[in-house]
mmCIF file as gemmi writes it, N, C-alpha and C atoms, coordinates in Angstrom:
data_model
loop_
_atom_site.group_PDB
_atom_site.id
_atom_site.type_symbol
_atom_site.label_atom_id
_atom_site.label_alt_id
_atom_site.label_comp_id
_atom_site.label_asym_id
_atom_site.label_entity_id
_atom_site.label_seq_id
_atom_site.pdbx_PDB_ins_code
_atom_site.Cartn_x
_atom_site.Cartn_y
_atom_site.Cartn_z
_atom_site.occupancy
_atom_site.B_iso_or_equiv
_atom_site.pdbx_formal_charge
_atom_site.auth_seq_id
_atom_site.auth_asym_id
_atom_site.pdbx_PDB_model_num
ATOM 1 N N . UNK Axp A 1 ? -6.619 -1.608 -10.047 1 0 ? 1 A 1
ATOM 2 C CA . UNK Axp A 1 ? -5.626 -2.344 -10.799 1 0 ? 1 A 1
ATOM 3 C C . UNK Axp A 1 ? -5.927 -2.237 -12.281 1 0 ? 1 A 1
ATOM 4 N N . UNK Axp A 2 ? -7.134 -2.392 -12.656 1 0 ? 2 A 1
ATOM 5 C CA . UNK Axp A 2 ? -7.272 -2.27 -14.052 1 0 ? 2 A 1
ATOM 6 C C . UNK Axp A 2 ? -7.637 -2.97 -15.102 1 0 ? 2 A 1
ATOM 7 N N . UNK Axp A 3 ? -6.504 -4.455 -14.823 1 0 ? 3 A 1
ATOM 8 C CA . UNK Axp A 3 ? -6.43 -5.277 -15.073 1 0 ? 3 A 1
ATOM 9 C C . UNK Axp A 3 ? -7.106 -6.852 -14.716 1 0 ? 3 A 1
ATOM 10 N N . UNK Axp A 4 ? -7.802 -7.474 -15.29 1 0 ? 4 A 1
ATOM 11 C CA . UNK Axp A 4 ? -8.477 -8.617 -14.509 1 0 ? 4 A 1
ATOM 12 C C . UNK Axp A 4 ? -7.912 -9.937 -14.366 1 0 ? 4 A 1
ATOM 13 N N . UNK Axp A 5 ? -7.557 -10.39 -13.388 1 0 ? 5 A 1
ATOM 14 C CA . UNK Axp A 5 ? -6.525 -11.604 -13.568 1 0 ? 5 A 1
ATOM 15 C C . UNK Axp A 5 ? -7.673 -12.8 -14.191 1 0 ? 5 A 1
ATOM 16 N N . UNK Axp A 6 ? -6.509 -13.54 -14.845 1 0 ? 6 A 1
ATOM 17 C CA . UNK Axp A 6 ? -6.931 -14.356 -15.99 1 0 ? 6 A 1
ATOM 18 C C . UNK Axp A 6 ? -6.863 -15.739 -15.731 1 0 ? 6 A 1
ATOM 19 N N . UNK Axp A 7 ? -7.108 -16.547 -15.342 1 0 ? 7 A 1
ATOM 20 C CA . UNK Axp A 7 ? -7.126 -18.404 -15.127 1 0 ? 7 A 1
ATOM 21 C C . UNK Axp A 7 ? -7.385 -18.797 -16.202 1 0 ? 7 A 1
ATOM 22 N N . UNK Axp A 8 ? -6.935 -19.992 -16.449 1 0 ? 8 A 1
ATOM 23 C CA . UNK Axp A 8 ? -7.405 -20.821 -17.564 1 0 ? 8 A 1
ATOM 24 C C . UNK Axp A 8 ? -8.302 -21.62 -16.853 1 0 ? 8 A 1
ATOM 25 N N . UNK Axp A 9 ? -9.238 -22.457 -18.092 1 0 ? 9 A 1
ATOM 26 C CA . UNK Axp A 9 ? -10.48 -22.982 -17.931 1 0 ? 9 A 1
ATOM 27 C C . UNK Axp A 9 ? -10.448 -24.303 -17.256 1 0 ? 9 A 1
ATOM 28 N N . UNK Axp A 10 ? -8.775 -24.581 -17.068 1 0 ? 10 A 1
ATOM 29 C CA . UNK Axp A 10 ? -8.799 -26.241 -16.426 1 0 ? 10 A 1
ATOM 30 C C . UNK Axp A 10 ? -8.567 -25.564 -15.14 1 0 ? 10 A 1
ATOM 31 N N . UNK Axp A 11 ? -8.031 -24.806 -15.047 1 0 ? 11 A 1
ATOM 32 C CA . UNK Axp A 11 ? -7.517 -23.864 -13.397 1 0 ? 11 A 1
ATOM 33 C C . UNK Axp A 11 ? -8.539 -23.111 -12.847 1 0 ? 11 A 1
ATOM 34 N N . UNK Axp A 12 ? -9.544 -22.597 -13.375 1 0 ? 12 A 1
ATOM 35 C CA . UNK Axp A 12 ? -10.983 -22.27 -13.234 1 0 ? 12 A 1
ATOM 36 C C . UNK Axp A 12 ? -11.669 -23.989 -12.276 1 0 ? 12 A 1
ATOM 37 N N . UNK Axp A 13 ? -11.622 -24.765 -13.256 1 0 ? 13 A 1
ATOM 38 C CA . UNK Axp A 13 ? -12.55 -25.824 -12.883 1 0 ? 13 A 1
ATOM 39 C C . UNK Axp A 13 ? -11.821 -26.565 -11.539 1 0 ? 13 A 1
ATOM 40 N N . UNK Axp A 14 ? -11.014 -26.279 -11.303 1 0 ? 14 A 1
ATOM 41 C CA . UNK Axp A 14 ? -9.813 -27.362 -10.208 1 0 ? 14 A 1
ATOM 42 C C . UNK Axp A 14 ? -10.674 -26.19 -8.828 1 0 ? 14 A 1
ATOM 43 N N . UNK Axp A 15 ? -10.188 -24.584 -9.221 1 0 ? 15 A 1
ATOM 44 C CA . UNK Axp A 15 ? -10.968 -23.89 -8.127 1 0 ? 15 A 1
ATOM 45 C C . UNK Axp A 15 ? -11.675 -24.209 -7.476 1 0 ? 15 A 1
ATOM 46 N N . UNK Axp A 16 ? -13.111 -24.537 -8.586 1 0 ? 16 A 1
ATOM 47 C CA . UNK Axp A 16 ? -14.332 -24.44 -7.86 1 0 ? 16 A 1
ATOM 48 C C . UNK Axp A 16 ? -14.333 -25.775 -7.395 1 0 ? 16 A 1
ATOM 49 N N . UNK Axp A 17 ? -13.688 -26.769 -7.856 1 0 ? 17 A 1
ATOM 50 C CA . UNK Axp A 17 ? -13.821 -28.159 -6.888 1 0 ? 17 A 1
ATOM 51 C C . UNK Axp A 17 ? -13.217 -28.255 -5.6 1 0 ? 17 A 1
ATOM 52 N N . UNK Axp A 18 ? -12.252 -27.251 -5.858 1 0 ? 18 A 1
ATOM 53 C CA . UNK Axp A 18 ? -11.919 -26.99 -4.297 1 0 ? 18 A 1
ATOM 54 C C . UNK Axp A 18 ? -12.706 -26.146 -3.145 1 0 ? 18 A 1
ATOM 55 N N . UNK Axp A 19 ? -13.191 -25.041 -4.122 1 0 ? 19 A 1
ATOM 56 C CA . UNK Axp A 19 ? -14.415 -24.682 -2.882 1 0 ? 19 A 1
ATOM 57 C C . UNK Axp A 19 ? -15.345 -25.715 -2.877 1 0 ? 19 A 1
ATOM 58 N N . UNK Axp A 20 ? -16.047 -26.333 -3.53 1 0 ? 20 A 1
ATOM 59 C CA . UNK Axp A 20 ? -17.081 -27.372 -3.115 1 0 ? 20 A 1
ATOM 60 C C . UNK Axp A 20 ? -16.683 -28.446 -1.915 1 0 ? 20 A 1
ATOM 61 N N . UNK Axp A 21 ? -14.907 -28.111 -2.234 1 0 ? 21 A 1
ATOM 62 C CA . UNK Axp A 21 ? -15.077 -29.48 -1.31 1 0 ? 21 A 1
ATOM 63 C C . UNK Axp A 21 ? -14.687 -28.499 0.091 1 0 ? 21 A 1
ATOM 64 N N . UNK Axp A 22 ? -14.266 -28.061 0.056 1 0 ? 22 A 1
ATOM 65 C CA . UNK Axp A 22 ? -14.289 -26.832 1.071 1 0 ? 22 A 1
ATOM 66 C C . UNK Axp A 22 ? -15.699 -26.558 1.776 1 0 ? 22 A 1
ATOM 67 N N . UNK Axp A 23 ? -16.619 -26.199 1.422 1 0 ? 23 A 1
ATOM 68 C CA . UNK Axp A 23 ? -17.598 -25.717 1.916 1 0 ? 23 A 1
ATOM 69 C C . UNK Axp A 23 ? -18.375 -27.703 1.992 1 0 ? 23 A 1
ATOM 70 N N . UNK Axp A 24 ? -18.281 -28.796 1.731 1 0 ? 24 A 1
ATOM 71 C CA . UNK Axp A 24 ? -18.574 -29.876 1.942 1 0 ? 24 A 1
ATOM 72 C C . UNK Axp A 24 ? -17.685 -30.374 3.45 1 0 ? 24 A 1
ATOM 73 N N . UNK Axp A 25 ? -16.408 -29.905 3.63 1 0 ? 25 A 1
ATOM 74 C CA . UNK Axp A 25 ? -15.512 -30.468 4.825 1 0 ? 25 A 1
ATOM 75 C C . UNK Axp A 25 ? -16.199 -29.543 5.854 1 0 ? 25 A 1
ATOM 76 N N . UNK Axp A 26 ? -15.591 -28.716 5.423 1 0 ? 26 A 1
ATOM 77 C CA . UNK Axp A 26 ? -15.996 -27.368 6.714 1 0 ? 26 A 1
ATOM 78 C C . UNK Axp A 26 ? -17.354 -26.929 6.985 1 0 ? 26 A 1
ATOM 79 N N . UNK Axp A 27 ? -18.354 -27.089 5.844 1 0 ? 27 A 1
ATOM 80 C CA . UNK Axp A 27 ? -19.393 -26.127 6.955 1 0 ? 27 A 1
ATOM 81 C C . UNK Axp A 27 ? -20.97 -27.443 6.334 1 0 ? 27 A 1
ATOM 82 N N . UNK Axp A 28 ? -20.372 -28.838 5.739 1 0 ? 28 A 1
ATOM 83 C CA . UNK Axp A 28 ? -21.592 -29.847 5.377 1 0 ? 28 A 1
ATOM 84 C C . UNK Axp A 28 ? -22.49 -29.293 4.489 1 0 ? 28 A 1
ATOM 85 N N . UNK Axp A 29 ? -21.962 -28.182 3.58 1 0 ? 29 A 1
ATOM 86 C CA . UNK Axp A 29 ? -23.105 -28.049 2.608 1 0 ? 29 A 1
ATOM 87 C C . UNK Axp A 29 ? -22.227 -28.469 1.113 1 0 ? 29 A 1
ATOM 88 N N . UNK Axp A 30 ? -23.479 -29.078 0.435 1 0 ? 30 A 1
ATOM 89 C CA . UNK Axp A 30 ? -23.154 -28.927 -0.777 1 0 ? 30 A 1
ATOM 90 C C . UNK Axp A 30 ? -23.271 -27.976 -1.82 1 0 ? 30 A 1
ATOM 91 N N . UNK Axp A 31 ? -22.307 -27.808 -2.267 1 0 ? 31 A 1
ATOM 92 C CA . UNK Axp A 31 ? -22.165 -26.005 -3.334 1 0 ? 31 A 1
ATOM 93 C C . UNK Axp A 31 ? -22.087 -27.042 -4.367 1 0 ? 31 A 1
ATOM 94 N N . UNK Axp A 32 ? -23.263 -26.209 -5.688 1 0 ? 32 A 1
ATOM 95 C CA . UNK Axp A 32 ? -23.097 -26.213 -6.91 1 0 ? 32 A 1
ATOM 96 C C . UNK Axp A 32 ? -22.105 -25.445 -7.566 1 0 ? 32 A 1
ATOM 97 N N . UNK Axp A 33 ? -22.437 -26.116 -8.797 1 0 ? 33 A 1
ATOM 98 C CA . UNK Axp A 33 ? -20.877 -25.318 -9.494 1 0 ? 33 A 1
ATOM 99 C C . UNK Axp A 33 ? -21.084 -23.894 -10.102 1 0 ? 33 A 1
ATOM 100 N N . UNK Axp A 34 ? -22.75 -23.745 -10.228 1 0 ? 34 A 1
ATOM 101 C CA . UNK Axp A 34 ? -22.816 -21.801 -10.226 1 0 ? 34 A 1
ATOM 102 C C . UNK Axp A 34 ? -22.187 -20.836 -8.892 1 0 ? 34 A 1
ATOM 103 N N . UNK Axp A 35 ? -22.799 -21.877 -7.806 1 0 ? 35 A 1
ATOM 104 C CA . UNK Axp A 35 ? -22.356 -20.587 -6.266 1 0 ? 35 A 1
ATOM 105 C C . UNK Axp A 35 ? -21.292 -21.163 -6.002 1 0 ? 35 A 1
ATOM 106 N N . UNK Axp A 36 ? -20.688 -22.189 -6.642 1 0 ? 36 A 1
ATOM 107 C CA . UNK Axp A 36 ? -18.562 -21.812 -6.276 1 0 ? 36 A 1
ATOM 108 C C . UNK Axp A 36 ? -18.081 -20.949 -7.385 1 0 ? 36 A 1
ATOM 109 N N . UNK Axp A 37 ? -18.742 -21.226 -8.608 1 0 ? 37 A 1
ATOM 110 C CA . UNK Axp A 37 ? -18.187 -20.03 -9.374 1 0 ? 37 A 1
ATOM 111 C C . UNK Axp A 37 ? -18.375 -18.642 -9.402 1 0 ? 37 A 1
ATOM 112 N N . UNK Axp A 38 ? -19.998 -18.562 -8.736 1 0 ? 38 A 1
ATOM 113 C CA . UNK Axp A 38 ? -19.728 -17.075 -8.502 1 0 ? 38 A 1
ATOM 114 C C . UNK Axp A 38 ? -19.026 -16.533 -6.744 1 0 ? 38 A 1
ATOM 115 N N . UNK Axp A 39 ? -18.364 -17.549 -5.771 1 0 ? 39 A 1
ATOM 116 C CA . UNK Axp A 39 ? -17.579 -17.707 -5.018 1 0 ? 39 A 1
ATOM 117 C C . UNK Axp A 39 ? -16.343 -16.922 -5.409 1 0 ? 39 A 1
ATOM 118 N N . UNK Axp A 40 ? -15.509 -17.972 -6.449 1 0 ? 40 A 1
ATOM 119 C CA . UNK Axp A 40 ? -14.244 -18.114 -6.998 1 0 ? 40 A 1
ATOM 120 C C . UNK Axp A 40 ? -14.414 -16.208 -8.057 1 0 ? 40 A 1
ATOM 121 N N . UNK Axp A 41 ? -15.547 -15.835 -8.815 1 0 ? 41 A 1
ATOM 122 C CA . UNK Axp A 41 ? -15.623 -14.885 -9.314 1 0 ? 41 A 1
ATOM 123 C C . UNK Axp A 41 ? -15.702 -13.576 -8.196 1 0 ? 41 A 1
ATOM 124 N N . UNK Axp A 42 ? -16.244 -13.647 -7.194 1 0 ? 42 A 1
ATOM 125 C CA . UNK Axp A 42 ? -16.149 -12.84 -6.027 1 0 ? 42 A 1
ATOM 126 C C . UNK Axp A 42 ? -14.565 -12.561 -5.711 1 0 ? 42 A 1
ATOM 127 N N . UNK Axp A 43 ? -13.813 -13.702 -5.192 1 0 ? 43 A 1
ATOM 128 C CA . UNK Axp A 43 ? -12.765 -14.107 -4.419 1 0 ? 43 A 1
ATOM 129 C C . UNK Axp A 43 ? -11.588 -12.95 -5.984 1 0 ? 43 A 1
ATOM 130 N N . UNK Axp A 44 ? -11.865 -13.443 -7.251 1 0 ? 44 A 1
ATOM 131 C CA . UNK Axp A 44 ? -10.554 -12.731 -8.168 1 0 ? 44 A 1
ATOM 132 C C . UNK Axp A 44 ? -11.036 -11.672 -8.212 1 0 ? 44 A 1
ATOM 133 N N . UNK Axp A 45 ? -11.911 -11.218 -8.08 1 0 ? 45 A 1
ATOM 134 C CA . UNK Axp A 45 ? -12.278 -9.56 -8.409 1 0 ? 45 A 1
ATOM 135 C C . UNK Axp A 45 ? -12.349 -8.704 -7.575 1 0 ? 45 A 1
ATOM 136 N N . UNK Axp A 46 ? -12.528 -9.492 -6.575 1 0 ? 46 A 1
ATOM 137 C CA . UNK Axp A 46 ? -12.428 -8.867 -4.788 1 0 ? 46 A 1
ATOM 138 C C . UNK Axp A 46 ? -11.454 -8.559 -3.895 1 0 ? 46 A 1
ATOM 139 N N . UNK Axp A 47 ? -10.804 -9.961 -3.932 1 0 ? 47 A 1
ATOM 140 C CA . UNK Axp A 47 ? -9.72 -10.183 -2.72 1 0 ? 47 A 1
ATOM 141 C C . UNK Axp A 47 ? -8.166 -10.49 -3.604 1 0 ? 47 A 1
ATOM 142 N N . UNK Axp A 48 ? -8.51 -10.926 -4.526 1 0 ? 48 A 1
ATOM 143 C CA . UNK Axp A 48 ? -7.11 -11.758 -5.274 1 0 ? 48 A 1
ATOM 144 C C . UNK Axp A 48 ? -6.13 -10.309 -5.609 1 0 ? 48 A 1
ATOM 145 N N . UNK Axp A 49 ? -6.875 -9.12 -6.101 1 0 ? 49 A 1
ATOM 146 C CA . UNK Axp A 49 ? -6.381 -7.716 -6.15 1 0 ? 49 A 1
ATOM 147 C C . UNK Axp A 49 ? -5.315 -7.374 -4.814 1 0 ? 49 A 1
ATOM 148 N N . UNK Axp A 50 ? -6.007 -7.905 -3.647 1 0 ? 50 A 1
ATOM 149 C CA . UNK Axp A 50 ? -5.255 -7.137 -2.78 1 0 ? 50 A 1
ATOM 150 C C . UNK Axp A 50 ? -3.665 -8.301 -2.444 1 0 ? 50 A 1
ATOM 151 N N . UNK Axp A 51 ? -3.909 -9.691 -2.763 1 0 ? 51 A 1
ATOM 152 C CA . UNK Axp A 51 ? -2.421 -10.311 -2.667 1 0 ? 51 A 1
ATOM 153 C C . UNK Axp A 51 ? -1.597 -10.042 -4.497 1 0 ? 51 A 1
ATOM 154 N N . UNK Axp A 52 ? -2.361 -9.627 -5.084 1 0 ? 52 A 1
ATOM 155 C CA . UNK Axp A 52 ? -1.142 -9.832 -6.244 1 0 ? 52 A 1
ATOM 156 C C . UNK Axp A 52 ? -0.737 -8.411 -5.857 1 0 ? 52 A 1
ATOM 157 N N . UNK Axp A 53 ? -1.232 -6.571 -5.417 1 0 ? 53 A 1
ATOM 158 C CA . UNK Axp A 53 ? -0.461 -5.72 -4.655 1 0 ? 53 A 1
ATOM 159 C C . UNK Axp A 53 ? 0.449 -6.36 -3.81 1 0 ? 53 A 1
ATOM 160 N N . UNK Axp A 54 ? 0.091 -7.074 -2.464 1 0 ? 54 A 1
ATOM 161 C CA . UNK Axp A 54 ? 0.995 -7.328 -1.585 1 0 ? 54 A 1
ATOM 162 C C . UNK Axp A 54 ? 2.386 -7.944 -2.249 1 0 ? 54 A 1
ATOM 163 N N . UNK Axp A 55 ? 1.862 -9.143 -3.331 1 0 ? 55 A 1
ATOM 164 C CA . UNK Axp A 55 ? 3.402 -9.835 -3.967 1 0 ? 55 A 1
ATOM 165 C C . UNK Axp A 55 ? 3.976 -8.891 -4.985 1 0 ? 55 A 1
ATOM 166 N N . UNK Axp A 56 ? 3.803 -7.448 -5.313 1 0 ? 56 A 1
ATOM 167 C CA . UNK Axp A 56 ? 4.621 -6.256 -6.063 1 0 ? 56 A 1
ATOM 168 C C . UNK Axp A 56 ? 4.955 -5.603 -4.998 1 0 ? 56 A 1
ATOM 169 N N . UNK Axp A 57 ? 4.646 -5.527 -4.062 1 0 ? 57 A 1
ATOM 170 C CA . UNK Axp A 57 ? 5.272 -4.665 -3.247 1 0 ? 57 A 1
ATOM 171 C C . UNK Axp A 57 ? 6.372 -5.57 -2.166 1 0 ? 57 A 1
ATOM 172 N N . UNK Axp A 58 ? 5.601 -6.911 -2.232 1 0 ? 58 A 1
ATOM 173 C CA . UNK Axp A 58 ? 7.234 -7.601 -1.502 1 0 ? 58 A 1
ATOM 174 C C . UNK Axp A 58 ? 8.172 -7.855 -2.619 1 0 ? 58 A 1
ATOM 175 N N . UNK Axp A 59 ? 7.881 -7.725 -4.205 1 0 ? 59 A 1
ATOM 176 C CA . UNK Axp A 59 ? 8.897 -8.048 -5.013 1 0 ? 59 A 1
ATOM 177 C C . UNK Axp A 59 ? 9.759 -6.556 -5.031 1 0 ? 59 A 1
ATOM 178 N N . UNK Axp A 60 ? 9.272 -5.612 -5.367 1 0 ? 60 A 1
ATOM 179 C CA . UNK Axp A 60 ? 10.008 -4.218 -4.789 1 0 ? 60 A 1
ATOM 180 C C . UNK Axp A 60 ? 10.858 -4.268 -4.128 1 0 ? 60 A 1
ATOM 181 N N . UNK Axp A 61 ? 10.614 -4.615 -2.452 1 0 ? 61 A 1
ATOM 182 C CA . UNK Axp A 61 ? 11.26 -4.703 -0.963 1 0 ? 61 A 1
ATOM 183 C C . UNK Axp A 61 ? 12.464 -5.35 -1.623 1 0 ? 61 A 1
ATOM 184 N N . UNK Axp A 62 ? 12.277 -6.695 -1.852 1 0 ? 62 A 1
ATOM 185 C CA . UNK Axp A 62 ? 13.248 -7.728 -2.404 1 0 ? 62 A 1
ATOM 186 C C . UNK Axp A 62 ? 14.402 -6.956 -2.859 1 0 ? 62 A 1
ATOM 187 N N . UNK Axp A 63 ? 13.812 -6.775 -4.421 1 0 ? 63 A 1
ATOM 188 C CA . UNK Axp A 63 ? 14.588 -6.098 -5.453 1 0 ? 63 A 1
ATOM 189 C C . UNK Axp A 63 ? 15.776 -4.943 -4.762 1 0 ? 63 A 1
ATOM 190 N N . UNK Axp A 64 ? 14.892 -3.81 -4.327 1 0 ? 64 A 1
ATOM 191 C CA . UNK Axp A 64 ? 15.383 -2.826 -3.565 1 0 ? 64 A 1
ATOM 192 C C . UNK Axp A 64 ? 17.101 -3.48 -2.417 1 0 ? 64 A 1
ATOM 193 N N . UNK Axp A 65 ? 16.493 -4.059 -1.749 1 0 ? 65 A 1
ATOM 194 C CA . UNK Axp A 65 ? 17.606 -4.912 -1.295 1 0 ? 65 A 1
ATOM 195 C C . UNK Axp A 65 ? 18.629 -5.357 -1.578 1 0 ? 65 A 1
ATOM 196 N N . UNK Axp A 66 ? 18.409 -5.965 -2.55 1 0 ? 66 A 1
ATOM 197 C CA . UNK Axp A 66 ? 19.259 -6.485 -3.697 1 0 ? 66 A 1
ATOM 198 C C . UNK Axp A 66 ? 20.427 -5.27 -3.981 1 0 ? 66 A 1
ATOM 199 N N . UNK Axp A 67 ? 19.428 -4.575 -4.582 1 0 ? 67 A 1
ATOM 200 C CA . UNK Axp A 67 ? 20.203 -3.213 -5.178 1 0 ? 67 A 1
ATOM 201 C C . UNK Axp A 67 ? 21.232 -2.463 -4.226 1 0 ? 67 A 1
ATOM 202 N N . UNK Axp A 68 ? 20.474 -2.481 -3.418 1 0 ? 68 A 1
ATOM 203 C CA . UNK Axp A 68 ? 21.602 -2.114 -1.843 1 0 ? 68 A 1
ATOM 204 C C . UNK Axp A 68 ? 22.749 -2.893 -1.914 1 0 ? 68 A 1
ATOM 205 N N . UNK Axp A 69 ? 22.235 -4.037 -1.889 1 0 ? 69 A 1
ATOM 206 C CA . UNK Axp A 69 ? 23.611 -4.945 -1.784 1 0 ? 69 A 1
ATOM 207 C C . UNK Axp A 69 ? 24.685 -4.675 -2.614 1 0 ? 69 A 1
ATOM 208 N N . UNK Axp A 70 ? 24.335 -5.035 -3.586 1 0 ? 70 A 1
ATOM 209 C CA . UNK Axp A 70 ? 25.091 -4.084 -5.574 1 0 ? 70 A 1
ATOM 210 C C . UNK Axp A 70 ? 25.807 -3.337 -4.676 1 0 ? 70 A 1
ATOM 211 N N . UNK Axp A 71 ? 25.815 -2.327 -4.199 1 0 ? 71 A 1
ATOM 212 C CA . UNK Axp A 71 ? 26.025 -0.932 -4.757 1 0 ? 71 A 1
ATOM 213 C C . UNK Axp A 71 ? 26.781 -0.673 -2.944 1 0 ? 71 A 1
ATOM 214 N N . UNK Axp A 72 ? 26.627 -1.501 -2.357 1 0 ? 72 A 1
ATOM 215 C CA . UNK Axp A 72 ? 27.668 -1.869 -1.319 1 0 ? 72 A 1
ATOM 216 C C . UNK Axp A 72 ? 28.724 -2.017 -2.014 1 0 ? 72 A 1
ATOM 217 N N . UNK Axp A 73 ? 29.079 -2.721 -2.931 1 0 ? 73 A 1
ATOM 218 C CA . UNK Axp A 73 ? 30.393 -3.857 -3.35 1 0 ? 73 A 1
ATOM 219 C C . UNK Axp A 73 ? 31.15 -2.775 -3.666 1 0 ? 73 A 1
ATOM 220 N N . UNK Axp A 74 ? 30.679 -1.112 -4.385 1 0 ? 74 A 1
ATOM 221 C CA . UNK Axp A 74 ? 31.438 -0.289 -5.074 1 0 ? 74 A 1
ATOM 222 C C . UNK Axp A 74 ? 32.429 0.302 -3.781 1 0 ? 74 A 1
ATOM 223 N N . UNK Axp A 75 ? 33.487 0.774 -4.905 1 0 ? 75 A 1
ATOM 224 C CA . UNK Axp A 75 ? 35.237 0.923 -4.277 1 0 ? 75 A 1
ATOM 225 C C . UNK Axp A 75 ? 34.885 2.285 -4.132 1 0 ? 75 A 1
């Protein structure tokens, strides 16, 4: 991609409180806020790549569709 997706620093911090509390519900450990952040830093550089592809390629599908439709209407 190239590109590194970007969070802001209040949307950064909401993350990792959600993995903490995540890994506190589900598996009884407590995560500091270095190993949810390097969690949350894993998770955008890793995995987050492969759904922002998936949501360009369903915005494509969409679009494409669309365009079909258009181009039905012509006489």
């Amino acid at each position: 991609m190239g590109r590194k997706i970007k969070i802001s620093n209040e949307k950064r911090n909401e993350l990792i409180g959600k993995i903490k509390e995540y890994f506190y519900e589900e598996r009884d450990e407590d995560l500091g806020d270095l190993a949810a952040s390097m969690i949350l830093d894993f998770i955008i550089e890793e995995i987050a790549p492969e759904f922002y592809n998936q949501g360009v390629y369903d915005s494509y599908t969409y679009m494409t569709d669309r365009i079909e439709d258009v181009l039905s209407l012509q006489k």
